[in-house]
C-alpha positions in Angstrom: -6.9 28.7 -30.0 -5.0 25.7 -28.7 -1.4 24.6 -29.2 -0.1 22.2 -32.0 -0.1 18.6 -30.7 -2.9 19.5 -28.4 -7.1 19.3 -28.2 -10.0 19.6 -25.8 -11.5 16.6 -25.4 -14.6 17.7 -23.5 -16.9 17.9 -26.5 -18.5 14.5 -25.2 -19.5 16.7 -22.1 -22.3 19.1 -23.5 -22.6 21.7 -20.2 -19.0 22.3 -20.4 -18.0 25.8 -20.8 -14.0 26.1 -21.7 -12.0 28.8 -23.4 -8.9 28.3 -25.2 -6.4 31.0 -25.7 -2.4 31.9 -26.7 -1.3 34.0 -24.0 1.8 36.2 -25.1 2.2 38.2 -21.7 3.6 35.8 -18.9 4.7 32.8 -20.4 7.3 30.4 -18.4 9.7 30.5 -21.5 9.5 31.2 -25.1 7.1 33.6 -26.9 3.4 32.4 -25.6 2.0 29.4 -23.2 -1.6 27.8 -23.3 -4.4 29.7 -21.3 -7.4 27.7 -20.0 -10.4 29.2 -18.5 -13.1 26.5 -16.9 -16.5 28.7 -17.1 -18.4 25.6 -16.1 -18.6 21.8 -15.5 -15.8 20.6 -16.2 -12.0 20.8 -18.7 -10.1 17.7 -20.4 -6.9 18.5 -21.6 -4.8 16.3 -23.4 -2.3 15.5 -26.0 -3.1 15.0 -29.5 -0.3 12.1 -30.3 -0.8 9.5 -28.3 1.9 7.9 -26.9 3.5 4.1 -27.2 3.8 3.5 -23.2 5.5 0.3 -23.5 5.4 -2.4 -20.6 9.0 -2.2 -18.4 9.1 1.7 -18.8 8.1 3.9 -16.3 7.1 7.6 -18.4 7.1 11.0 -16.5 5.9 13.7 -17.9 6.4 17.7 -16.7 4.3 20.7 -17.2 5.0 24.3 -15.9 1.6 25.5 -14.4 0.1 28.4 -12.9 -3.3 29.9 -12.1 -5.4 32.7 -11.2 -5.9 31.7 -8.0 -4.0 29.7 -4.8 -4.9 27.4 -4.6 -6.1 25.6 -8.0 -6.5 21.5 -8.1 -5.9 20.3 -11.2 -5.0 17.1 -12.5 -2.5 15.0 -14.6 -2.9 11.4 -15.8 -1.0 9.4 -18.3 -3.9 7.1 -19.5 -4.8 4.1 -22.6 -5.9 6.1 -25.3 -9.3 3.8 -25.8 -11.1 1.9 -23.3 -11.2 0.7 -21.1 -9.8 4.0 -20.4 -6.7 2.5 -17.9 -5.3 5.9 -15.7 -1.4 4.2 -16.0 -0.1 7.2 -13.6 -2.7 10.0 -11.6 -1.7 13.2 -9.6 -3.7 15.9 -8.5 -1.8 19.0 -7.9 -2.1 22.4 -6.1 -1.1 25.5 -8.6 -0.6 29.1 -6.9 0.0 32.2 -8.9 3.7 31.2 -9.9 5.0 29.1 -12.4 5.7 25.9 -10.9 6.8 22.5 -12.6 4.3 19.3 -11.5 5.5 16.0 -12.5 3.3 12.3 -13.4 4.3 9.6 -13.4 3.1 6.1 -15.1 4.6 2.9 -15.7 3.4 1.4 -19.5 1.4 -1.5 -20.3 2.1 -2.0 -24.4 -0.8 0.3 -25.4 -1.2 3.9 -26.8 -1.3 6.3 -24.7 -2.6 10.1 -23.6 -1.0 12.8 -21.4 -4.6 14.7 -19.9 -4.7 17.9 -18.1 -8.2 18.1 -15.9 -10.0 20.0 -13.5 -13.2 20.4 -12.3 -12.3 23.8 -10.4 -13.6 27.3 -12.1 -11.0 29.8 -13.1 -8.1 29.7 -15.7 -4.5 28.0 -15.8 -1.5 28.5 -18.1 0.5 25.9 -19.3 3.7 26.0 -20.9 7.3 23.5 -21.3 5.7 20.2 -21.7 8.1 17.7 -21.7 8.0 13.7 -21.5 11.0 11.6 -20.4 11.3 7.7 -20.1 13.4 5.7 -17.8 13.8 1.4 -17.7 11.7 0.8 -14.7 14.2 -2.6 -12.7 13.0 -3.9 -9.8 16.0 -5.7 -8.0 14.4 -8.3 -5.3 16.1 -8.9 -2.0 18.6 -11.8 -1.9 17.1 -13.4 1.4 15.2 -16.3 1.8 11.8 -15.8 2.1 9.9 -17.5 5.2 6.2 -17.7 6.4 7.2 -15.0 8.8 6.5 -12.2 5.6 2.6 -14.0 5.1 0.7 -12.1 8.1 -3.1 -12.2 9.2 -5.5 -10.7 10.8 -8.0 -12.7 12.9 -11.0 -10.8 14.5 -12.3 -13.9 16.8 -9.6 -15.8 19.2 -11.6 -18.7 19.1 -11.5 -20.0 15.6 -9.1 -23.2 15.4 -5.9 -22.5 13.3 -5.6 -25.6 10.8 -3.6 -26.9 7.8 -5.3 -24.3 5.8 -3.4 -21.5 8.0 0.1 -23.4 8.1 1.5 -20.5 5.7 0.8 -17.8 8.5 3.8 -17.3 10.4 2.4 -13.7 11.9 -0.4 -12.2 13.5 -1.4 -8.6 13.9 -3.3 -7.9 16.5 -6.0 -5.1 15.9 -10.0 -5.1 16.0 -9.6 -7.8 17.8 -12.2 -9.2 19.8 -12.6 -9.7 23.8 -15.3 -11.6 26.1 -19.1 -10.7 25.2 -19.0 -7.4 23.1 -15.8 -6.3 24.7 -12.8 -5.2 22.6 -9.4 -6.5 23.2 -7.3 -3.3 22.2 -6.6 -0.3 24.9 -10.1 0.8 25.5 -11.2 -2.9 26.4 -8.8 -3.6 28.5 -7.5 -1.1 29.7 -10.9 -0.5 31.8 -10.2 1.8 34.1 -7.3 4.6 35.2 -6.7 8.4 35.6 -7.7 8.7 39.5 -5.1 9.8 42.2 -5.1 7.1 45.2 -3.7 8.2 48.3 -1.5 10.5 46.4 -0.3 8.2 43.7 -1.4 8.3 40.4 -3.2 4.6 40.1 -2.1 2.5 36.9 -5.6 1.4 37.3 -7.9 -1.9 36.5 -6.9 -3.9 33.2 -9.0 -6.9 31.5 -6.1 -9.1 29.9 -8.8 -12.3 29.6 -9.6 -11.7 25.3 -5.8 -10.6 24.6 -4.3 -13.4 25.9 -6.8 -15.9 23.9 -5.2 -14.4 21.3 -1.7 -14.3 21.9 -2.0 -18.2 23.5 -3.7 -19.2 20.2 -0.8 -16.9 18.1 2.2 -18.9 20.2 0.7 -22.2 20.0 0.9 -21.8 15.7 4.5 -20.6 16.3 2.8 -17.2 14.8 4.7 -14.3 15.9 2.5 -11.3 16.8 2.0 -7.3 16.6 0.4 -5.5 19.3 -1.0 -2.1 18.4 -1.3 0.3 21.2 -4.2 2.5 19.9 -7.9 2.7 20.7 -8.0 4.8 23.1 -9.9 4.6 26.3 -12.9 7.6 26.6 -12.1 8.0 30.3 -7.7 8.9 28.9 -9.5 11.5 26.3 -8.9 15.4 26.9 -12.2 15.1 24.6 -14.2 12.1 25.6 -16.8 13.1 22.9 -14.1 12.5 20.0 -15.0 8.7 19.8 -14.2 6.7 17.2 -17.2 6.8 15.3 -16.6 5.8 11.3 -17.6 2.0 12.4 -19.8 2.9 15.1 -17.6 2.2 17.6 -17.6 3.7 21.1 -13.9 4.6 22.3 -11.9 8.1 22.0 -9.7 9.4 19.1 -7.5 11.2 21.8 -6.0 13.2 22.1 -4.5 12.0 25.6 -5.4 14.0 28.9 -2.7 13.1 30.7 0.7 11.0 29.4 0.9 9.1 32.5 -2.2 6.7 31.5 -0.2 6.1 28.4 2.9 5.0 30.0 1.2 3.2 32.6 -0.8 1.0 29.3 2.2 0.8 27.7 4.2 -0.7 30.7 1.6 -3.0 31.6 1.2 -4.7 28.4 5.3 -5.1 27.9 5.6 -7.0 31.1 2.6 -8.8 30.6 3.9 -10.2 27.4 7.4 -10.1 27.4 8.7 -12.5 25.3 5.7 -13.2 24.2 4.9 -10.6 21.8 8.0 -8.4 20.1 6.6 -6.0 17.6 4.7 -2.9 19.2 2.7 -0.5 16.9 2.1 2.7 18.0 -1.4 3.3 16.2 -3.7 2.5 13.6 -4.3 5.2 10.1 -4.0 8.1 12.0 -4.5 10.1 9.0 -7.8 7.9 7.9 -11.5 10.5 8.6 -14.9 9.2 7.1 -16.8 12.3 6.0 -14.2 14.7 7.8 -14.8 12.7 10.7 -11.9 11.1 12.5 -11.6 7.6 12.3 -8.6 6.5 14.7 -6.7 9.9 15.9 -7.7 13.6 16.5 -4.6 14.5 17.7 -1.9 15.8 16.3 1.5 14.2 14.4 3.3 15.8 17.0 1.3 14.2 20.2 1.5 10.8 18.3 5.3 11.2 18.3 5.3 12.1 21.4 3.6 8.7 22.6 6.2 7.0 20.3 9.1 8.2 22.1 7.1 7.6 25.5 6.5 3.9 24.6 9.8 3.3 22.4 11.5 4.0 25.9 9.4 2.1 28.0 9.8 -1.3 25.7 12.8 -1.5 25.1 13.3 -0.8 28.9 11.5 -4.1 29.4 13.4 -6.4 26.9 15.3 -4.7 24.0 14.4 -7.3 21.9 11.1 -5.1 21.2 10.6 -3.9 18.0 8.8 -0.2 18.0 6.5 0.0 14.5 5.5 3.5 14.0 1.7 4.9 13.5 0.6 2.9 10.3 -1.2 5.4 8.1 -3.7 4.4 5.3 -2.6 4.5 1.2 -6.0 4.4 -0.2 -4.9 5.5 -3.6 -7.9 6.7 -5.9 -10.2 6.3 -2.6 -8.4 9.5 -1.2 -9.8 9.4 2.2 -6.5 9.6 4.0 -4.5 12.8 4.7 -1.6 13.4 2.0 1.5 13.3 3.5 0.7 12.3 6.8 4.0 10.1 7.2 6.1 13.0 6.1 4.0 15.5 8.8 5.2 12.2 11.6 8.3 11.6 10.9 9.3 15.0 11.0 7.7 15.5 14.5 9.5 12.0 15.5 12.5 13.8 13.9 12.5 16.9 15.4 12.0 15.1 19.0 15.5 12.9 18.9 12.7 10.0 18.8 13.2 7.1 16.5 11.5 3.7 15.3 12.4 0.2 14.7 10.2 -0.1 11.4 8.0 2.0 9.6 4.7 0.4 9.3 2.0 1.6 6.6 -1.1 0.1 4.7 -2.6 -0.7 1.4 -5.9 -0.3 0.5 -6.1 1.2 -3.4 -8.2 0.6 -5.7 -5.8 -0.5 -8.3 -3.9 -3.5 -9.5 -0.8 -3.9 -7.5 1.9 -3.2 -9.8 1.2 0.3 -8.7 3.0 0.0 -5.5 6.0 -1.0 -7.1 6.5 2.6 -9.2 3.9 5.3 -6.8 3.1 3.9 -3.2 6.8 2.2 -2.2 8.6 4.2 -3.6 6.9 7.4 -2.4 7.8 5.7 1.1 10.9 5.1 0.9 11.4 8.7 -0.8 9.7 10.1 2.8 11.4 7.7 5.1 14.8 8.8 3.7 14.3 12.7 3.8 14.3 11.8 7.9 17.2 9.8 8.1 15.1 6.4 8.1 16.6 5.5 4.3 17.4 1.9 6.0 14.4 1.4 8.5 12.6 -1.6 7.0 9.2 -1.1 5.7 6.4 -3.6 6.6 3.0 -3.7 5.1 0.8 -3.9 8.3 -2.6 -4.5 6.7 -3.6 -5.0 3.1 -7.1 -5.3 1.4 -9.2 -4.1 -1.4 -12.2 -1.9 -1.0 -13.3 -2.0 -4.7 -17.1 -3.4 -5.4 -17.6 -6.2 -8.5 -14.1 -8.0 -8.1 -14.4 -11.3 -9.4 -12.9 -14.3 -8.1 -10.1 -14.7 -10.9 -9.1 -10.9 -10.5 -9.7 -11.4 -6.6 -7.3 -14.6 -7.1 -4.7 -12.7 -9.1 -4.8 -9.7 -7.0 -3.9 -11.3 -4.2 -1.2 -13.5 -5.2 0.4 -10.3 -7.1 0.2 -8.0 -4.1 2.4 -10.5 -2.0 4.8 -11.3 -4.5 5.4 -7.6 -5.3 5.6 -6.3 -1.9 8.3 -9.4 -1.5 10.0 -8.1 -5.0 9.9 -4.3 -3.4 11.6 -5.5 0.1 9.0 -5.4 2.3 9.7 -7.2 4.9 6.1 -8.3 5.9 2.4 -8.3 4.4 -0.7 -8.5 6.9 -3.8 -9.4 5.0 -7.0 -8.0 6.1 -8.7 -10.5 7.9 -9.0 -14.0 7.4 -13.1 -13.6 9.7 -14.3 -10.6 7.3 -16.8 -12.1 5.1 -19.5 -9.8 2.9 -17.7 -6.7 3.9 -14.7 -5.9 1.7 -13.4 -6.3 -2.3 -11.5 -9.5 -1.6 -12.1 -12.0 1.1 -10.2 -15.0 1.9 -13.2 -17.4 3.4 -16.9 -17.4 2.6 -18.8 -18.7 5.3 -19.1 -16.9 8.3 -19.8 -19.7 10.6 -16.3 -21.5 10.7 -14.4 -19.6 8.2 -12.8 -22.4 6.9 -14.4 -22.7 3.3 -11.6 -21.3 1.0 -12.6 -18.2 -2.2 -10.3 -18.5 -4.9 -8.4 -15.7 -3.2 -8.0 -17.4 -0.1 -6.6 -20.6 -2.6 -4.5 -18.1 -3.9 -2.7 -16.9 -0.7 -2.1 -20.4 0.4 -0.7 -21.3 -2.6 1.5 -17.9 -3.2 2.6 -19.1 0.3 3.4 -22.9 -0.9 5.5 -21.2 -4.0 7.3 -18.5 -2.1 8.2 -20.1 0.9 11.8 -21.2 1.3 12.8 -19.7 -1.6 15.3 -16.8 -3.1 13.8 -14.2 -5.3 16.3 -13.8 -7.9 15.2 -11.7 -10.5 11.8 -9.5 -11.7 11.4 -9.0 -15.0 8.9 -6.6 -17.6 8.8 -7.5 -21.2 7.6 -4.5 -23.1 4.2 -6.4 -23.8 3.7 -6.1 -20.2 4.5 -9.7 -19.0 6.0 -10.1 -15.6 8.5 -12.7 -14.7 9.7 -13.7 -11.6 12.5 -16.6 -11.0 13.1 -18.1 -7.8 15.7 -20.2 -6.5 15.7 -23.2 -4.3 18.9 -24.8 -3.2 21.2 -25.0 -6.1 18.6 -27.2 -8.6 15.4 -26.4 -8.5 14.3 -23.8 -10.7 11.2 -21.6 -10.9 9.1 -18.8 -12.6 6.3 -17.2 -11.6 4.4 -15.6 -14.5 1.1 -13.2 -15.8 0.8 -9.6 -17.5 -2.2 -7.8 -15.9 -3.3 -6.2 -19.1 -4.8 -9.8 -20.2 -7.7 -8.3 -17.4 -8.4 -5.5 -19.8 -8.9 -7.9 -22.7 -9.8 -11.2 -22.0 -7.2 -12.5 -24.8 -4.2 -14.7 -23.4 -0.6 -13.8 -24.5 1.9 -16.5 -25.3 4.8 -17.3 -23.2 7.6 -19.4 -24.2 8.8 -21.5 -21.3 12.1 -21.4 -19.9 14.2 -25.2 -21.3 14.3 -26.0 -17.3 11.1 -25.8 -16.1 8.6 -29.3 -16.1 5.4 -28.3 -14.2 2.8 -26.3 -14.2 0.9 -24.9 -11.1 -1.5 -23.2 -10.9 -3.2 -20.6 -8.0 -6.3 -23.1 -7.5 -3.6 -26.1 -6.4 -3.5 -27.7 -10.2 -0.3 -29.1 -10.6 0.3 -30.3 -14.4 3.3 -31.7 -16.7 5.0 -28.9 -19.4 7.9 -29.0 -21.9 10.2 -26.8 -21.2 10.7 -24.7 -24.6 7.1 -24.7 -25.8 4.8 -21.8 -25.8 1.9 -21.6 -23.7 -0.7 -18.6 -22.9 -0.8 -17.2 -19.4 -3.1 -14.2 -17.8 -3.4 -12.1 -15.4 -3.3 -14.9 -12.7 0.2 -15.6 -11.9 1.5 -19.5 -12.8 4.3 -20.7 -11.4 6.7 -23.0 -14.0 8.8 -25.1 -11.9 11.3 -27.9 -12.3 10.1 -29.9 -9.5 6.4 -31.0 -9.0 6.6 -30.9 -5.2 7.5 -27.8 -3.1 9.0 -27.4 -0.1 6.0 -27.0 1.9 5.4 -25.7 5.4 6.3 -26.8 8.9 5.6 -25.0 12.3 9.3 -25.0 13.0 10.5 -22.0 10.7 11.7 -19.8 12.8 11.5 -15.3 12.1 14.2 -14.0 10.6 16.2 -11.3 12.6 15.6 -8.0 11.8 18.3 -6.0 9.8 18.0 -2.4 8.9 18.9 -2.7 5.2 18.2 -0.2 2.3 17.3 -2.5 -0.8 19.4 -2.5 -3.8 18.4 -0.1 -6.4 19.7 -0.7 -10.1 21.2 2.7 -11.7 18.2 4.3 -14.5 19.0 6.3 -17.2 16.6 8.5 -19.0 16.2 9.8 -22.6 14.1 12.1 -23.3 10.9 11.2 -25.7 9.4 13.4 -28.4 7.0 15.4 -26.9 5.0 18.7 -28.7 6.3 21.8 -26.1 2.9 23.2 -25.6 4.9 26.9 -25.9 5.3 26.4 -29.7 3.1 29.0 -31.7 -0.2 29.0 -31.3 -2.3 28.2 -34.7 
């Protein structure tokens, strides 16, 4: 027996075994809740009437769970009714004996709509007190203007030439970067020897600086600022040499340290070497990222990586306190889910509980969905983390970006990109590191397609540049969701020139353009590919899921090597006031038929 408004929807799987039943003994409220034992394969959940998710409007529904067992995965999707099948909002959560409310949340696109309950776990649940609320979802962009200092890079090679094609770059990160020969230019390849007692002094040791400074020379020379990331540890500084850092086949230690002295002695060594030179210091790289429960970057724990922070927080700003400390950037691999949950939160409490502190929190994006999802899960999950430690106004930053999805094409890779930076921008992230201008044939998007000079542009790599061209020099003024999913963003130039970037990603899903009526000031067209083309303000025209940008003037302001970074201002970004109203919902406690 199932609950009015309700149905299993697992009849299209034939080995799945699932029993239904109105449980009158423990129910969270009321007379009876929903009981659901998986026997086999696998149980689909979901709501009967589907639900009119409209764009602009971010839905979260609530259930009261609880199991046999603790603990029991199940999960919660809002998702389009028909195919493609979008997931809108995903959570998988961990039920223990105890009624306990879980919340999803999903931001509409214009389309029906079902709530699903799924698991793939044997055993039974109860549900009970369904309940669906929705809330205006306003984004309110920072009022600065935006320089090339938020467009950063990674480049693996020091000796590729930067040209007119890498103007918008105004910041580097260092990280899998490489040295002389086969050598590494990180800790472990510079860093070459240490750890021995000479005539009773503990030796700093021998250091390489040859392949770093190619890189930081090349950096400076593009008026590129740069960010130096400490990790990569040396086997010879490992309590456990045989951890090495083996996901990419690479031969140096995932800690943890031996003995804290060789990381102060790294640490002071590349300050002074590069004092003024390089400002931003980050402490490690995805510390929560394991391949096949292997350990990719850290084996330590969040405690002994906030103990380094503190170590090396001291020791720069001892050397120039103009250094900027980043903390360990962990992965958000979305869907991918081969990061640790919560790692940040497991960090900062550590770093917390210390008296320690960082300049910015650092983090990265690699999900395998569009980018509007970081505007309503991933940055605001942050932000939620950051301020439960008392780092509500440390600035986020973005310190590497990418896609690892397989079969992106070039128009999704175009739009992708472009909407990843102008979000992040619209969210208040200070910076956006794509990864890596000299990675060709290895991830989802790529920037360049030939490996020999990495200069031939993809469509995405004539997307960032031209994202760049738009947003440079400019004020984001206002984003906006029209309820059939269309995104508009105005910028602001001076005091004349107006413009509007514009797309709705749901055109991806399918393939039919929606119209757009142009704003009465806007006289141009351009386009991500560098087409530049005469409009009438007033008439309609369709757009897609590549952003356009409608703009008064023909020619933008452009780039020059002479736009200097921005200081850096702890701020908290302006967040507009929701209200909720609560949506009509069957409570899965009514009487079952």
């Amino acid at each position: 027996m199932i609950a009015g408004g309700w149905k299993d929807n697992t009849c299209w799987e034939p080995t799945s075994q699932v029993l239904y039943a109105k449980d009158t003994s423990n129910p969270h409220s009321g007379g009876a809740s929903q009981r659901i034992q998986l026997i086999a394969n696998l149980v689909q959940f979901i709501q009967d009437v589907p639900i009119s998710m409209q764009g602009g409007t971010l839905y979260t529904g609530t259930f009261w769970l609880r199991a046999d067992r603790d603990p029991m995965t199940v999960t919660l999707k809002f998702m389009k009714q028909d195919s493609p099948y979008t997931i809108y909002g995903s959570k998988d959560v961990r039920l223990n004996t105890t009624w306990q409310p879980y919340t999803v949340t999903g931001l509409g696109e214009g389309y029906l709509s079902v709530l699903m309950l799924s698991t793939t776990t044997r055993g039974t649940f109860w549900v009970d007190d369904a309940n669906l609320v929705s809330a205006p979802f306003t984004i309110q962009p920072p009022t600065a203007t935006i320089t090339r200092t938020f467009f950063g890079m990674h480049f693996h090679s020091s000796t590729i030439p930067l040209t007119a094609a890498h103007k918008p770059i105004g910041a580097i990160r260092l990280w899998n970067i490489d040295g002389p020969g086969t050598a590494i230019a990180q800790w472990s390849g510079i860093h070459i020897s240490g750890g021995i007692t000479v005539s009773g002094v503990y030796s700093p040791g021998v250091f390489k600086w040859d392949g770093l400074d190619a890189h930081v020379n090349r950096a400076l020379a593009h008026q590129a600022d740069l960010i130096m990331n400490l990790g990569r540890m040396p086997k010879w500084a490992s309590a456990n040499p045989s951890a090495a850092m083996n996901c990419n086949g690479d031969t140096y230690s995932t800690g943890p340290l031996k003995d804290i002295r060789d990381w102060r002695n790294w640490v002071a060594a590349a300050g002074n070497r590069y004092k003024g030179k390089i400002r931003y210091w980050e402490i490690w790289n995805e510390p929560d990222v394991s391949d096949n429960n292997v350990k990719c970057n850290w084996s330590g724990s969040a405690k002994d990586l906030a103990i380094l922070t503190k170590e090396a927080y001291a020791i720069l700003k001892k050397i120039d306190p103009n250094n900027q400390i980043i903390s360990p950037s962990p992965g958000i691999l979305g869907p991918l889910s081969i990061t640790e949950p919560n790692y940040l939160d497991s960090y900062l409490k550590e770093l917390k509980a210390l008296n320690g502190t960082v300049d910015i929190i650092g983090y990265h994006t690699y999900i395998a969905e569009a980018p509007e999802s970081q505007t309503w899960k991933y940055i605001p999950d942050l932000r939620s983390i950051a301020q439960k430690y008392g780092f509500a106004n440390t600035p986020l930053w973005n310190t590497e970006s990418g896609w690892l999805m397989a079969d992106v094409s070039a128009s999704q890779a175009a739009a992708y990109v472009s909407r990843a930076h102008i979000l992040d921008w619209a969210m208040g992230i200070k910076r956006h590191y794509f990864y890596a201008w000299d990675e060709v044939n290895k991830l989802g998007i790529e920037l360049v397609d030939d490996a020999g000079t990495f200069q031939h542009l993809t469509a995405a790599g004539n997307a960032y540049t031209q994202t760049a061209q738009w947003l440079n020099g400019a004020t984001m003024t206002s984003v906006k969701i029209a309820t059939n999913n269309t995104w508009v963003v105005e910028l602001r130039r001076g005091t004349s020139n107006y413009g509007y970037i514009v797309w709705n990603p749901t055109v991806w899903e399918t393939a039919k353009p929606i119209s757009f009526t142009l704003p009465a000031s806007v006289q141009w067209k351009h386009e991500l590919s560098g087409i530049v083309s005469a409009v009438s303000g007033g008439t309609v025209v369709a757009i897609d899921d590549k952003p356009v940008l409608f703009d008064s003037s023909a020619q933008l302001a452009g780039f020059t090597l002479t736009d200097s970074e921005e200081p850096i201002v702890s701020e908290n970004p302006d967040t507009a006031a929701e209200s909720t109203h609560t949506l009509y919902l069957p409570i899965i406690s009514q009487e079952v038929e």
